[in-house]
py3Dmol code that shows the C-alpha trace and the ligand (Angstrom):
import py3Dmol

protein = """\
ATOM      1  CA  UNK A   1       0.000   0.000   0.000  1.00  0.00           C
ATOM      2  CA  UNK A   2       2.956   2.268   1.146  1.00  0.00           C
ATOM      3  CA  UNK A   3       4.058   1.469  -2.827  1.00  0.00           C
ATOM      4  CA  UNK A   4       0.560   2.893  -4.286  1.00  0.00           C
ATOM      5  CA  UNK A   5       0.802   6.291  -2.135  1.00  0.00           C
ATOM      6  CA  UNK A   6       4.283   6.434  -3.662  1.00  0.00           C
ATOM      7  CA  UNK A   7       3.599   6.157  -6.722  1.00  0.00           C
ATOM      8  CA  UNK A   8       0.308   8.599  -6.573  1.00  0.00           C
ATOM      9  CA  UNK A   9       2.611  11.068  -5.289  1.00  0.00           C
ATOM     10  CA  UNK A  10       5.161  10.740  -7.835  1.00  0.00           C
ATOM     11  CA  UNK A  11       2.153  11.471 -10.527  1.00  0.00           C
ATOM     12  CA  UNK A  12       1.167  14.012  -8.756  1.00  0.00           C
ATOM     13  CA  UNK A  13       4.664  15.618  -8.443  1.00  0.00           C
ATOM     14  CA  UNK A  14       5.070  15.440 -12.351  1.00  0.00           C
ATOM     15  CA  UNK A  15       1.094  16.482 -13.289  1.00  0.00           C
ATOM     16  CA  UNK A  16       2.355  19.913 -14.604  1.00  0.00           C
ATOM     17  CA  UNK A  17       5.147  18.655 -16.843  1.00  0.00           C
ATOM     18  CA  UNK A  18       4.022  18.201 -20.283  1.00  0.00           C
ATOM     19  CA  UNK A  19       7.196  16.384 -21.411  1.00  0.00           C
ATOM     20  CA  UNK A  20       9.946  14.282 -20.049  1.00  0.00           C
ATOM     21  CA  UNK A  21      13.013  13.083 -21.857  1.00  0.00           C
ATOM     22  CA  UNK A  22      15.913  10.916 -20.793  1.00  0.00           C
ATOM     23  CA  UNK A  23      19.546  11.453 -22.019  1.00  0.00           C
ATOM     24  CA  UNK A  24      21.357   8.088 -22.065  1.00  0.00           C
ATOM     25  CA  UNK A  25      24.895   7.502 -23.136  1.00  0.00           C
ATOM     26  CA  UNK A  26      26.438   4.075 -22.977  1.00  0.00           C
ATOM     27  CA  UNK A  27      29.581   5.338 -21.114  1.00  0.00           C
ATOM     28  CA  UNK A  28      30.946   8.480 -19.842  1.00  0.00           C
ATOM     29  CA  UNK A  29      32.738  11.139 -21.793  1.00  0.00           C
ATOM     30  CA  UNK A  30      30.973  11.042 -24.723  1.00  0.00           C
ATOM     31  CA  UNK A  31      28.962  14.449 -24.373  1.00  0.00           C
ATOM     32  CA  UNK A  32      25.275  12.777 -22.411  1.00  0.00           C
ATOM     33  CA  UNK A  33      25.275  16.103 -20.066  1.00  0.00           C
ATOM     34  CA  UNK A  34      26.718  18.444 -23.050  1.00  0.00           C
ATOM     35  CA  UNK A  35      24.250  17.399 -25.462  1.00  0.00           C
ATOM     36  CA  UNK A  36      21.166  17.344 -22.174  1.00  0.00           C
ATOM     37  CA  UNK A  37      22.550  21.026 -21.568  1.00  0.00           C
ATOM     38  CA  UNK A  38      22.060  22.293 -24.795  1.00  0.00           C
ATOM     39  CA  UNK A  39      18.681  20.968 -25.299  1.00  0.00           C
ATOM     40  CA  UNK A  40      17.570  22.318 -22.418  1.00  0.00           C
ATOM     41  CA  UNK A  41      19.232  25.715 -23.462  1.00  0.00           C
ATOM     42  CA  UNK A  42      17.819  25.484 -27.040  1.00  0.00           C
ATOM     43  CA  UNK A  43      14.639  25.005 -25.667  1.00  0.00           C
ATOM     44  CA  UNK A  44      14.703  27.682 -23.159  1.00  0.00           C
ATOM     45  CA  UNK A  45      15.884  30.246 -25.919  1.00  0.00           C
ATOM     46  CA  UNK A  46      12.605  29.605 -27.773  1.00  0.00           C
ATOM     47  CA  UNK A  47      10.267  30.392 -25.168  1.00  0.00           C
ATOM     48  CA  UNK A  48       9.630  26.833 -23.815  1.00  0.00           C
ATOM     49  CA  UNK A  49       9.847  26.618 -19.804  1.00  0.00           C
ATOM     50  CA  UNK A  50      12.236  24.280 -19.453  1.00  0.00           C
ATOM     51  CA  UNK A  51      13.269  22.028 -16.153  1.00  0.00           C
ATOM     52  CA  UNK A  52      16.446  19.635 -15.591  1.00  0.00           C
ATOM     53  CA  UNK A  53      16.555  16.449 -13.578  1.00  0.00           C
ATOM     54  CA  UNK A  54      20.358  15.547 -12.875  1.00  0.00           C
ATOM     55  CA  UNK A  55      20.623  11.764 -11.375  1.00  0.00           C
ATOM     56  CA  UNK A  56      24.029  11.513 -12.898  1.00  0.00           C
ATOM     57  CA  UNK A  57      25.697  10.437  -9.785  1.00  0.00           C
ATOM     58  CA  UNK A  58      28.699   9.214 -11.760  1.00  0.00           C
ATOM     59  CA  UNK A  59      29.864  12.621 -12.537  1.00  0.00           C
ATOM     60  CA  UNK A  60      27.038  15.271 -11.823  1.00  0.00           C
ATOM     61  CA  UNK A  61      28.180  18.003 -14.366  1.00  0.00           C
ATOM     62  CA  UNK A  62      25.301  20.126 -14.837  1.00  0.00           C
ATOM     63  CA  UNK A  63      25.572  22.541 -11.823  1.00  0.00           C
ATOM     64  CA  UNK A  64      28.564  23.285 -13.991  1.00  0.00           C
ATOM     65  CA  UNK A  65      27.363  23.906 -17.263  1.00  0.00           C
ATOM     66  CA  UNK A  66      24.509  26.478 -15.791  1.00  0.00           C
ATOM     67  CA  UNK A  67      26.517  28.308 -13.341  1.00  0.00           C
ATOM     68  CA  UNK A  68      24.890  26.790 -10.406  1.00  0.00           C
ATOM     69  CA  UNK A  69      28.442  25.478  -8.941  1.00  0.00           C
ATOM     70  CA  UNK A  70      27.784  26.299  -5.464  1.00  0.00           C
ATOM     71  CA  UNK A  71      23.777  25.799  -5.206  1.00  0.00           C
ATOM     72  CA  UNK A  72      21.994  23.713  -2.168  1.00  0.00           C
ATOM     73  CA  UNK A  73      19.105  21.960  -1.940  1.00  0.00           C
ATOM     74  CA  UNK A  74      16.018  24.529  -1.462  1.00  0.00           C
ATOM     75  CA  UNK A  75      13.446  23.129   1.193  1.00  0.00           C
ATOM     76  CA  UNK A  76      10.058  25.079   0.557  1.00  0.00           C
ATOM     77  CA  UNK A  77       6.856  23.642   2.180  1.00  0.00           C
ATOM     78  CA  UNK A  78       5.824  21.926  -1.351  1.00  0.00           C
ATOM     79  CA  UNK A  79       9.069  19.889  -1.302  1.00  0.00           C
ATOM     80  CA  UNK A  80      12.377  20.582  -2.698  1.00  0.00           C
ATOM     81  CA  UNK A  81      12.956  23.523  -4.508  1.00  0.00           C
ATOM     82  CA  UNK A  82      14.840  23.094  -8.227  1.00  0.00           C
ATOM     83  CA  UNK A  83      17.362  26.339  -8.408  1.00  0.00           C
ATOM     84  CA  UNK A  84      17.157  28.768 -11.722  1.00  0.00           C
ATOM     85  CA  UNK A  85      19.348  29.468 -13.225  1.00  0.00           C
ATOM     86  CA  UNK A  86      19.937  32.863 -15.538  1.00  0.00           C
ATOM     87  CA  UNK A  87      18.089  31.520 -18.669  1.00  0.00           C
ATOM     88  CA  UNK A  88      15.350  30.491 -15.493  1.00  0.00           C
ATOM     89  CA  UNK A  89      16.028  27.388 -16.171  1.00  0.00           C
ATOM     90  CA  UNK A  90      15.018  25.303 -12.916  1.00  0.00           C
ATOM     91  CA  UNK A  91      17.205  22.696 -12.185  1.00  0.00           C
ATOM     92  CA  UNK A  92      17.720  19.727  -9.628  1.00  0.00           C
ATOM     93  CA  UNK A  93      21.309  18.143  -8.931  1.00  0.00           C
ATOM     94  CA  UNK A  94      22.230  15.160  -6.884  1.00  0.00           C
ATOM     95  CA  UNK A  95      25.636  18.212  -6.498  1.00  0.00           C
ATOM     96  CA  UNK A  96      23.027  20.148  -4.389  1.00  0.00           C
ATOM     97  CA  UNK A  97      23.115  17.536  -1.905  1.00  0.00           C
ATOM     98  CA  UNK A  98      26.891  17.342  -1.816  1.00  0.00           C
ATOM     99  CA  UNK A  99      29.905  18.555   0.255  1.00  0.00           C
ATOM    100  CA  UNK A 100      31.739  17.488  -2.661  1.00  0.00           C
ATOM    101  CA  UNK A 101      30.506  16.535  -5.765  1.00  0.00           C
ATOM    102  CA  UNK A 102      33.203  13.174  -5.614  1.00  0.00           C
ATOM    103  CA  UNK A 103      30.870  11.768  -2.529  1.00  0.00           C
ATOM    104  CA  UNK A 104      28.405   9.951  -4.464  1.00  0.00           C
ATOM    105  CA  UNK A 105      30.877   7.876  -6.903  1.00  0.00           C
ATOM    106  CA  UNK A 106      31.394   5.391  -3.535  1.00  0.00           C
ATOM    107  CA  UNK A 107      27.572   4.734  -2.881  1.00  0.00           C
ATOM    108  CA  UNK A 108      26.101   1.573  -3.624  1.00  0.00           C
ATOM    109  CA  UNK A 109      22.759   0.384  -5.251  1.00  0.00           C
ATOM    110  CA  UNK A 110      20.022   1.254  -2.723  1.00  0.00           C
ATOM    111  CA  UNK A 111      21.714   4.203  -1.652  1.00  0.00           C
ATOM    112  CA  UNK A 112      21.392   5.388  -5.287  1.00  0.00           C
ATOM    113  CA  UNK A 113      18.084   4.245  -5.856  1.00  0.00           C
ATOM    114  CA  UNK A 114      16.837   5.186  -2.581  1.00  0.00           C
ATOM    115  CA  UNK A 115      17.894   9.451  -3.652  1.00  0.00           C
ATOM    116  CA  UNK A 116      16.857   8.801  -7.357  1.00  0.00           C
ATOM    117  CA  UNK A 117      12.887   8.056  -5.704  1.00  0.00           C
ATOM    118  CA  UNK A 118      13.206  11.052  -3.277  1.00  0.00           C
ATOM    119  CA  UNK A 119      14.258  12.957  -6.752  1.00  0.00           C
ATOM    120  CA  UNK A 120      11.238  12.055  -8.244  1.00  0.00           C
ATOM    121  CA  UNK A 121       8.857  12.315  -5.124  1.00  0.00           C
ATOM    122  CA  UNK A 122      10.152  14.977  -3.571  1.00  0.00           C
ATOM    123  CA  UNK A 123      10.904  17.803  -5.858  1.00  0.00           C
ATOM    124  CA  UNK A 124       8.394  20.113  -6.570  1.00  0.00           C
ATOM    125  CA  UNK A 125       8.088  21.344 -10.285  1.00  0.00           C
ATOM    126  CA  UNK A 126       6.076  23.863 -11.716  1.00  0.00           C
ATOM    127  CA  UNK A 127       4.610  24.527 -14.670  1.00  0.00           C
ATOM    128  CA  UNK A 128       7.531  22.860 -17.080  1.00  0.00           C
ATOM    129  CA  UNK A 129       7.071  22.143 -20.950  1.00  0.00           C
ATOM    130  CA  UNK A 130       9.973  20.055 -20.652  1.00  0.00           C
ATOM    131  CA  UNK A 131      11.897  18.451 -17.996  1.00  0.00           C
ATOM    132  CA  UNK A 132      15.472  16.688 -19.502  1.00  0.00           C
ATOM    133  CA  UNK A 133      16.757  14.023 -17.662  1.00  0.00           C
ATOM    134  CA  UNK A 134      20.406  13.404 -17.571  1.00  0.00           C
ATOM    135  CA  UNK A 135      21.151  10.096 -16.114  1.00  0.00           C
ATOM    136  CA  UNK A 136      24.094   7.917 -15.429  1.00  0.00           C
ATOM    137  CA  UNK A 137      26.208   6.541 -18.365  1.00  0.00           C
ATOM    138  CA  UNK A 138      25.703   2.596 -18.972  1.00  0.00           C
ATOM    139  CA  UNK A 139      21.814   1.037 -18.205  1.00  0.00           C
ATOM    140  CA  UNK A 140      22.225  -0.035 -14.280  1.00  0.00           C
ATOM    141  CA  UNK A 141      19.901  -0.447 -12.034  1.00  0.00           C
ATOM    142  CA  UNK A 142      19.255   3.452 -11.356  1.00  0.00           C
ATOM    143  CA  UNK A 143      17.946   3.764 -15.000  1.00  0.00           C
ATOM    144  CA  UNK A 144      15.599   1.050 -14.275  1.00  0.00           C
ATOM    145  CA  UNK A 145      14.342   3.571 -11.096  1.00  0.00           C
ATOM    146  CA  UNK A 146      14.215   6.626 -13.268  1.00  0.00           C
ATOM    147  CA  UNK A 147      11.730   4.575 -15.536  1.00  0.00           C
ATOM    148  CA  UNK A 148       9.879   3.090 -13.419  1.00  0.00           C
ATOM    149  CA  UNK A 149       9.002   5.511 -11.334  1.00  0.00           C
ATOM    150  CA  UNK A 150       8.280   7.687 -14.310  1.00  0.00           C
ATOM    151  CA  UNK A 151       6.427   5.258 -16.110  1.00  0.00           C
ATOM    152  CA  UNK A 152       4.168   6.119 -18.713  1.00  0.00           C
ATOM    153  CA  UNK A 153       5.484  10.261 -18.145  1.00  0.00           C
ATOM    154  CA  UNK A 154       8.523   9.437 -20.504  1.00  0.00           C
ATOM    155  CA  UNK A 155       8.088  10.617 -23.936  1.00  0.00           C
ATOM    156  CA  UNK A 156      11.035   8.854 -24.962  1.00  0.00           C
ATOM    157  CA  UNK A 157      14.997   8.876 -24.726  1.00  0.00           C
ATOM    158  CA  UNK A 158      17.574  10.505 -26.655  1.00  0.00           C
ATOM    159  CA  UNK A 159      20.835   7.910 -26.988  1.00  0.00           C
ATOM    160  CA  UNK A 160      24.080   9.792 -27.498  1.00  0.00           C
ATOM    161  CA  UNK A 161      27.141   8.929 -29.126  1.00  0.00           C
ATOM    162  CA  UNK A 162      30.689   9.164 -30.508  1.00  0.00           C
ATOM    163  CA  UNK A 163      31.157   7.643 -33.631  1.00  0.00           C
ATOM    164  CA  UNK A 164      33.740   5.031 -32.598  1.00  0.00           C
ATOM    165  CA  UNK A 165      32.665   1.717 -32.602  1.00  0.00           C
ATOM    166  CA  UNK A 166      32.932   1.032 -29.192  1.00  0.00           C
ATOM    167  CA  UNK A 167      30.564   3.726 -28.541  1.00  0.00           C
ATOM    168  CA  UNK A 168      27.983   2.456 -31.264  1.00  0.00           C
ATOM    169  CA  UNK A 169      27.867  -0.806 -29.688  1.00  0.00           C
ATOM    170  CA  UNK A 170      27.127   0.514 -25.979  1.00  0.00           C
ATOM    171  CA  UNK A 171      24.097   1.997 -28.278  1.00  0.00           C
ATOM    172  CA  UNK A 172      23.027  -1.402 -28.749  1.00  0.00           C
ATOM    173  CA  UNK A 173      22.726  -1.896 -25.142  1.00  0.00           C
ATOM    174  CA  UNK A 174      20.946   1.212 -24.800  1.00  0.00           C
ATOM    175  CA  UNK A 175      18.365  -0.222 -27.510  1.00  0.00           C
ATOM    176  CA  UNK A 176      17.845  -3.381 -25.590  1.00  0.00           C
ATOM    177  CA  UNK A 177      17.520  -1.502 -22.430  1.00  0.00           C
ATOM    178  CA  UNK A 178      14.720   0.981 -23.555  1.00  0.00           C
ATOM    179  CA  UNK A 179      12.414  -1.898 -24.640  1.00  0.00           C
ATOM    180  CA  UNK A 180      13.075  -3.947 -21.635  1.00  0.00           C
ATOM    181  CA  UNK A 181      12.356  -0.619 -19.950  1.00  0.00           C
ATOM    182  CA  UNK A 182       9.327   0.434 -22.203  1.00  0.00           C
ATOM    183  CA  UNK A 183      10.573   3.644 -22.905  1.00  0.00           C
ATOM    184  CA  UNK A 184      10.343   5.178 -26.228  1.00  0.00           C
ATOM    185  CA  UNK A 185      13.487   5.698 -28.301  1.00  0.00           C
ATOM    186  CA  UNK A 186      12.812   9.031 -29.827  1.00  0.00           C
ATOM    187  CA  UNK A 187      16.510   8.653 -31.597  1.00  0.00           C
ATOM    188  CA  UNK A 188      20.438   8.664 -31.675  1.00  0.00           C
ATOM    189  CA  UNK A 189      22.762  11.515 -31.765  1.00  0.00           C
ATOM    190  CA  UNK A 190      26.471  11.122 -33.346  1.00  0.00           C
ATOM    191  CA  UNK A 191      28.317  13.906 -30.915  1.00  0.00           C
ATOM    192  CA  UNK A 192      31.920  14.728 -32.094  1.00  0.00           C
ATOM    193  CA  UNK A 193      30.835  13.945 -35.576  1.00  0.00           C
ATOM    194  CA  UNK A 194      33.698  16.092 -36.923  1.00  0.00           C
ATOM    195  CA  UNK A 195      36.467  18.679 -35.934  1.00  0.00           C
ATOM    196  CA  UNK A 196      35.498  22.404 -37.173  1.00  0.00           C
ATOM    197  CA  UNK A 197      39.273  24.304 -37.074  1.00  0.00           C
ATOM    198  CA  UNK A 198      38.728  27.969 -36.561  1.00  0.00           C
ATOM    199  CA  UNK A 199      40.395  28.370 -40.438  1.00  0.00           C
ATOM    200  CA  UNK A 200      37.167  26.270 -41.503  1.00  0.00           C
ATOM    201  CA  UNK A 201      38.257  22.990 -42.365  1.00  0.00           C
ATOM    202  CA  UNK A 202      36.359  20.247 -41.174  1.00  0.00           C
ATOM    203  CA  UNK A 203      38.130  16.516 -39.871  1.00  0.00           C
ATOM    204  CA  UNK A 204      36.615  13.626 -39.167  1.00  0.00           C
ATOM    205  CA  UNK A 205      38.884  12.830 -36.332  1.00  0.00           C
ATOM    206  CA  UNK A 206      36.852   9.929 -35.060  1.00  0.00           C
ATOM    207  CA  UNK A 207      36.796   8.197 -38.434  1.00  0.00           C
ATOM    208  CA  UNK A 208      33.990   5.115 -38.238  1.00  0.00           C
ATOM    209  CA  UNK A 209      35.636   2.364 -39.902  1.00  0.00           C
ATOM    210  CA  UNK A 210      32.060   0.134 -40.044  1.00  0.00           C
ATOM    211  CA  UNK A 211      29.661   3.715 -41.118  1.00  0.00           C
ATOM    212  CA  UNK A 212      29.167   5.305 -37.862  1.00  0.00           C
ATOM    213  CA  UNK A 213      25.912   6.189 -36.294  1.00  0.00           C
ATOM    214  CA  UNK A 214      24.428   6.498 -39.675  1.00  0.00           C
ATOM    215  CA  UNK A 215      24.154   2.996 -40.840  1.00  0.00           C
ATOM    216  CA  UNK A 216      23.450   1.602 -37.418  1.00  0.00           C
ATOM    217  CA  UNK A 217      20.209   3.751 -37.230  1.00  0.00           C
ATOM    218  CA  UNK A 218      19.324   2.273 -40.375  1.00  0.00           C
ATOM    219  CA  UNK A 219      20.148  -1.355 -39.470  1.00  0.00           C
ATOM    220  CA  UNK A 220      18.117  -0.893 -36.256  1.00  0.00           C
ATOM    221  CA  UNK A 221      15.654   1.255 -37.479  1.00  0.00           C
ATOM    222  CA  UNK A 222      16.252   4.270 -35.322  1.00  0.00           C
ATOM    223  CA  UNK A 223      16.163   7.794 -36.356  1.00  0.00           C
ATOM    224  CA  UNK A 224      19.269   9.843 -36.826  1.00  0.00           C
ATOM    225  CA  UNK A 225      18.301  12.886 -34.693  1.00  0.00           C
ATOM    226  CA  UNK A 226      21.545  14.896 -35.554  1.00  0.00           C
ATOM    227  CA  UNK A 227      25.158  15.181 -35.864  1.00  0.00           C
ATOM    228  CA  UNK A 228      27.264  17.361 -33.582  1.00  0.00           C
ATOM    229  CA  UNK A 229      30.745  18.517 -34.277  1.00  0.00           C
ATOM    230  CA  UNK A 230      33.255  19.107 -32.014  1.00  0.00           C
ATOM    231  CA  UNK A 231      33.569  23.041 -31.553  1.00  0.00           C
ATOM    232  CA  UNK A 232      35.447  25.369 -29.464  1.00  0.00           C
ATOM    233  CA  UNK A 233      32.925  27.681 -28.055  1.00  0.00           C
ATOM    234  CA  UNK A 234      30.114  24.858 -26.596  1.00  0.00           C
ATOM    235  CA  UNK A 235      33.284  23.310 -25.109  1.00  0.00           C
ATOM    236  CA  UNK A 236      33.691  27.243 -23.753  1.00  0.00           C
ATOM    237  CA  UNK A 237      30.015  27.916 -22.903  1.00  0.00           C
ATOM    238  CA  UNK A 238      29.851  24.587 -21.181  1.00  0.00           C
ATOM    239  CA  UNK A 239      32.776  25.495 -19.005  1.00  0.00           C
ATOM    240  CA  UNK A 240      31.385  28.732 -18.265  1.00  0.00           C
ATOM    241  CA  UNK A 241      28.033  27.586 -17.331  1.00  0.00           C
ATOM    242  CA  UNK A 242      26.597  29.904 -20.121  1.00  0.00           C
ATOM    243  CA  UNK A 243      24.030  29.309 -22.903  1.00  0.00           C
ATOM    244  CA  UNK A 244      25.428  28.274 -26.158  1.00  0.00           C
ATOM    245  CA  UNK A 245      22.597  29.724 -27.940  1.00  0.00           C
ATOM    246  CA  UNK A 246      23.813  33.561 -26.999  1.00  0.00           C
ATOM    247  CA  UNK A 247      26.265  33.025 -29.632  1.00  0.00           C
ATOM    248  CA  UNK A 248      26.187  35.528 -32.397  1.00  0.00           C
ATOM    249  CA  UNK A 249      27.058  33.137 -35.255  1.00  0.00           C
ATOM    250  CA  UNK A 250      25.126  30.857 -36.101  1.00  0.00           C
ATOM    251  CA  UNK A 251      27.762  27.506 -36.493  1.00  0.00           C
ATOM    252  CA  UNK A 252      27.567  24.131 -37.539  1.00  0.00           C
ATOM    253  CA  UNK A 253      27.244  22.950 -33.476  1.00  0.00           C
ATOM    254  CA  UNK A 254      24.366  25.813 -33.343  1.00  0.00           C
ATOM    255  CA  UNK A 255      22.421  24.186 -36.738  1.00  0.00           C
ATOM    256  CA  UNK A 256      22.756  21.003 -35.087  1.00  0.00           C
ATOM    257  CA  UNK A 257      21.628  21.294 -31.988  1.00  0.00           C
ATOM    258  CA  UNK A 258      18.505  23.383 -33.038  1.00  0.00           C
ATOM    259  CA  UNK A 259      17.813  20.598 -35.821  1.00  0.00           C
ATOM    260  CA  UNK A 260      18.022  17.497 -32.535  1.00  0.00           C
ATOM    261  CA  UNK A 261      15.539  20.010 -30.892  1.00  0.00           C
ATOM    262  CA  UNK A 262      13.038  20.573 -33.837  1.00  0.00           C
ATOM    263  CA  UNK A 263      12.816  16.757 -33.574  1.00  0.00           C
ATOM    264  CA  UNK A 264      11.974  16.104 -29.811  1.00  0.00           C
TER     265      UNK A 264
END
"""
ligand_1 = """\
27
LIG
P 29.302 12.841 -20.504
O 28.099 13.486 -19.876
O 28.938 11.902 -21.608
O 30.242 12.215 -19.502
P 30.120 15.559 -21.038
O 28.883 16.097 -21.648
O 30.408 15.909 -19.608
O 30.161 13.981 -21.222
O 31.323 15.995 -21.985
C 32.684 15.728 -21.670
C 33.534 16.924 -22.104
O 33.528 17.044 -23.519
C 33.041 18.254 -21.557
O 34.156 19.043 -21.225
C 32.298 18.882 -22.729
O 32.344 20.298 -22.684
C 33.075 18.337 -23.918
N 32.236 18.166 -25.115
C 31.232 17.294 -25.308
N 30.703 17.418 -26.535
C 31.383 18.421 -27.153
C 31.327 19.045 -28.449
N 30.460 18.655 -29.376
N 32.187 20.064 -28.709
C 33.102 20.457 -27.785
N 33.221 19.924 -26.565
C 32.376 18.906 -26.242
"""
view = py3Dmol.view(width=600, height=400)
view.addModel(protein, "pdb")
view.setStyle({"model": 0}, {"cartoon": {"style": "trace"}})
view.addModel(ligand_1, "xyz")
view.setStyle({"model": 1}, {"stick": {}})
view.zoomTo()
view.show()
């Protein structure tokens, strides 16, 4: 019974938030929190109200990348409080809890899951058109949490990726994990597609030897959402905790990530 009133409360926690969308990577490094970041920004510069969910506990980078370095948990009588940020975009860290954001790489399992389902019951969200979840690298058990305490609230994940083959078979995993999971694959995108040098000239630096994120989409009949190059300035804005979408000219990265967004 204690279960139920969880999970009624969770609904009711989430009943303003139109959309919610996962950002899964198979493993770490590959640009999962860049790519959730810029959405979120994207989104936020046309109009949307926007809200981010960070249960990355592997690496929580998103205080970071929205100047909210040294936030803390806000305790309001409706729950916890998600911090804005300057683009008011609210978001919620597992970093908020911390001392120091290296604290949670030690905890185990239930710990995990056990802050993952106060993320989800606890937090109180306004009005959001879209909430973007960043979660963990890999499919453990804390992805598992995420969707099923989210349930039928997921529009669908966004799988990220380099276009190594290494990284394009952790995609695989991600595949088999979102219908295991139920949750909607709405597609893939190939981050650090290609090397943009400030002269102009475009490298493939990460050269696919088996077709890259292209022809696996089309052998497992998922939908290329976009392909992100490798550029200076998000690298900057990230580090700076700044929108990338401020820019004045409107490059490659910038095309790209607005295309990924006109598709969620
Ligand atoms: P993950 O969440 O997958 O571990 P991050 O998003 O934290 O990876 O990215 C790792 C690093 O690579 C960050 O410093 C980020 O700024 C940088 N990065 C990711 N994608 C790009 C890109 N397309 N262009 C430039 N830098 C990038």
């Amino acid at each position: 019974r204690q279960e139920a009133a969880e999970l009624k409360q969770i609904k009711e926690r989430f009943e303003n938030v139109k959309h919610i969308i996962l950002v899964l990577s198979g493993k770490g490094g590959v640009g999962k929190s860049t790519i959730a970041a810029q959405l979120a920004y994207s989104l936020a510069s046309q109009d949307f109200k926007v809200g981010v969910l960070d249960v990355d506990i592997t690496g929580p980078s998103i205080p970071k990348m929205f100047g909210l370095e040294d936030e803390r948990i806000h305790e309001t009588f409706l729950g916890w409080s998600p911090v804005f940020n300057s683009d008011n975009i609210a978001v919620m860290s597992i970093a908020f809890l911390l001392s120091h954001p290296e604290n949670a790489v030690i905890w185990r399992g239930p710990k995990k899951n056990g802050l993952i389902k106060q993320f989800v019951r606890d937090v109180y969200w306004d009005e959001l058109d879209y909430l973007i979840v960043d979660t963990p690298p890999g499919t453990s058990d804390e992805h598992l949490s995420i969707a099923s305490f989210l349930e039928e609230k997921i529009d669908g994940a966004i799988l990220v990726t380099t276009p190594q083959e290494v990284s394009l078979l952790d995609v695989r995993r991600e595949v088999t994990f979102c219908k295991k999971a139920n949750v909607n694959i709405i597609g893939v995108v190939e981050n650090m597609s290609s090397f943009i040098c400030s002269c102009g000239h475009e490298s493939v630096i990460f050269k696919p030897t088996t077709g890259g994120a292209e022809k696996m989409c089309q052998e497992m009949n998922l939908k290329l959402l976009g392909k992100l190059p490798l550029d200076i300035s998000l690298r900057e804005s990230c580090d700076l905790g700044i929108s990338f979408f401020n820019e004045v000219n409107e490059s490659k990265a910038i095309r790209a990530l607005r295309e990924i967004t006109e598709t969620i």
